[in-house]
C-alpha positions in Angstrom: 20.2 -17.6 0.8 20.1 -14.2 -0.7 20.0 -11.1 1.1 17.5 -8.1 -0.2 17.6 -4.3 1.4 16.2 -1.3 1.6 13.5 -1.4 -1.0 15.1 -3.9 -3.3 12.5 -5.7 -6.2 12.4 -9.5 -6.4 10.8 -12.6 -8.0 10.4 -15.1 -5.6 8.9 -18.4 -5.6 7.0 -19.7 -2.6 6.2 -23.3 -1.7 3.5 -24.4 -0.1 1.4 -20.8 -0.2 -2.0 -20.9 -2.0 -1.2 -18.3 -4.9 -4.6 -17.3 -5.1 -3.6 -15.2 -1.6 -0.7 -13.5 -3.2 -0.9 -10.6 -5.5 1.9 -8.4 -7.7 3.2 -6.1 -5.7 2.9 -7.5 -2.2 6.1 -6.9 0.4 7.6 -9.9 2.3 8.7 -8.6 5.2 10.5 -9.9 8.9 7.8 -11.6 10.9 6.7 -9.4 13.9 8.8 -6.7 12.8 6.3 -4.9 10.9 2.4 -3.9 11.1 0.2 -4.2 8.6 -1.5 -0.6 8.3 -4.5 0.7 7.1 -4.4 4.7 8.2 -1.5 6.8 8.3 -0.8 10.4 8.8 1.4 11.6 6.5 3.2 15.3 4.6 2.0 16.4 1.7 4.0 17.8 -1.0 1.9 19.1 -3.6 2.9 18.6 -7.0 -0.3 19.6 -8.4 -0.4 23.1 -8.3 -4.1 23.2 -8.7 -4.6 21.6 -5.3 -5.9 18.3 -4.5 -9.4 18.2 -4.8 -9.9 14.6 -4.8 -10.8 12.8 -1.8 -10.4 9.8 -3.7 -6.3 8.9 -4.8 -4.5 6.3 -5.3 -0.9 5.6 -2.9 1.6 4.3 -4.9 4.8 2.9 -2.3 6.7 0.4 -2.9 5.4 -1.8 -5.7 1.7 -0.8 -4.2 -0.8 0.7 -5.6 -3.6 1.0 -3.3 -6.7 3.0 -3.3 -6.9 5.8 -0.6 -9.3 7.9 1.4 -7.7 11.5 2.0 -8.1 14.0 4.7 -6.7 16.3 4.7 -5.7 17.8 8.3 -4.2 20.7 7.5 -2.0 23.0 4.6 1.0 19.7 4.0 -0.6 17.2 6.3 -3.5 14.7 5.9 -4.2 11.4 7.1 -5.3 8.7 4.6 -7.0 5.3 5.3 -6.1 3.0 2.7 -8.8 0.3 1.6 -5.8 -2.5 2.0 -3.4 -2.9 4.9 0.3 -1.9 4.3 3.6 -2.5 6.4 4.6 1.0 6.2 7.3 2.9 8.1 7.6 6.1 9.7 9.4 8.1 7.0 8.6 5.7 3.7 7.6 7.7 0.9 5.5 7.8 -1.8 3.0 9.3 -4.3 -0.6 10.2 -4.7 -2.5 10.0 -7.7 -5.4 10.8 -9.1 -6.6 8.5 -11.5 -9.2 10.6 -12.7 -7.5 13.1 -14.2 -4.7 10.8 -15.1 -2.3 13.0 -12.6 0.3 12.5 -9.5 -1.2 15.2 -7.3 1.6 14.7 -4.3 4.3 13.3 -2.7 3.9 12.0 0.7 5.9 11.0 3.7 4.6 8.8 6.2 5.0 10.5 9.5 2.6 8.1 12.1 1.4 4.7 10.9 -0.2 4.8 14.4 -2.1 7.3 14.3 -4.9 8.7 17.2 -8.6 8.4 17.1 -10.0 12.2 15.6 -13.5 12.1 17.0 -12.9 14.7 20.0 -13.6 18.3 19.4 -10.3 20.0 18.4 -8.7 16.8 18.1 -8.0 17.5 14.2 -6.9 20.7 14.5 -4.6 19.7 17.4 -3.3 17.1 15.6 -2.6 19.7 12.4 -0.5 21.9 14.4 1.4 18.7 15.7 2.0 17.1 12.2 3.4 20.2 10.7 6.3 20.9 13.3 7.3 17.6 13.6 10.7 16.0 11.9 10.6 12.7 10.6 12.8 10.7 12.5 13.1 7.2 13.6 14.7 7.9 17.1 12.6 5.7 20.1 13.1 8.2 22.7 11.5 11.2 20.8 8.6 8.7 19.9 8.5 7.7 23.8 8.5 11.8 24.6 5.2 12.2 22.1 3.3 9.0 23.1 4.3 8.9 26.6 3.9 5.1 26.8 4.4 3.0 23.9 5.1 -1.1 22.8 8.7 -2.3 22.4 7.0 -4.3 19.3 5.4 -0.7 18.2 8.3 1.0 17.9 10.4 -1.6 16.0 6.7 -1.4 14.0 7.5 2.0 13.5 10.9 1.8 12.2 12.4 3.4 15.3 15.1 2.8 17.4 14.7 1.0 20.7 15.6 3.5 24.0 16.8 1.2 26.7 14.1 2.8 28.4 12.4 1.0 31.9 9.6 -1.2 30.6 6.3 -3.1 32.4 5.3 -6.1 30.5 7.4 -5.5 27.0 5.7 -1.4 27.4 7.8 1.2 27.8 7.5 4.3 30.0 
């Protein structure tokens, strides 16, 4: 058996799989140590300095190259909702693009690949203010501190560390 990390590249080829379901580009990852995602919150650095007009962009992370919805929540912050789930990570990085004018507009980091529901009034702009001051970091307890409750299994989703933390039924508190 070989051993692949951090964001190593491979060829493999799989038995008994159906290759019509698999695609270039897709990420084999530990089972029930990710979650497939299709909205994230995430920094912006702009590249472009015309600004990003386009509501429209492609991610590219990974080997991925999936089409995007962007909202933008604030001055480096937007969330995106991606038209095909991702196992993403809190602090993976990537690029936006707009294939349009042929042009990577930004970088991105993902900060949430949980992310809360927006609907309430204020919620965005609340959630603005958040994004901005917070530090991308994969530590459990800080992720606790923000969420208040949280899933063991969603914060080994998240890439964070586990705080040995009193639980009720595999939550912790």
């Amino acid at each position: 058996m070989t051993a692949v990390t951090g964001a190593g590249r491979v060829a493999m080829k799989v038995d008994g799989i159906n290759p019509r379901r698999m695609r270039r580009g897709q990420a084999l990852v530990a089972l029930n140590s990710w979650r497939f995602v299709s909205v994230i919150d995430v920094r912006l650095k702009m590249l472009d300095k015309s600004g990003m007009p386009a509501r429209e962009l492609v991610l590219h992370i990974g080997s991925a190259g999936i089409p995007a919805h962007v909202r933008h929540l604030g001055p480096s912050v937007a969330r995106l909702t991606l038209r095909s789930p991702l196992p993403l990570r809190i602090g993976d990085s990537g690029l936006l693009h707009d294939p349009q004018r042929h042009l990577v507009v930004a970088g991105v980091t993902v900060l949430d690949i949980l992310p809360p529901d927006l609907r309430l009034g204020g919620a965005m702009v609340e959630r603005a203010v958040e994004l901005s001051k917070r530090d991308i970091t994969t530590d459990g307890m800080q992720e606790l501190r923000r969420r208040g409750m949280v899933r063991r299994s969603d914060l080994v989703a998240m890439g964070c560390t586990v705080p040995r933390a009193p639980s009720v039924g595999g939550v912790a508190v």
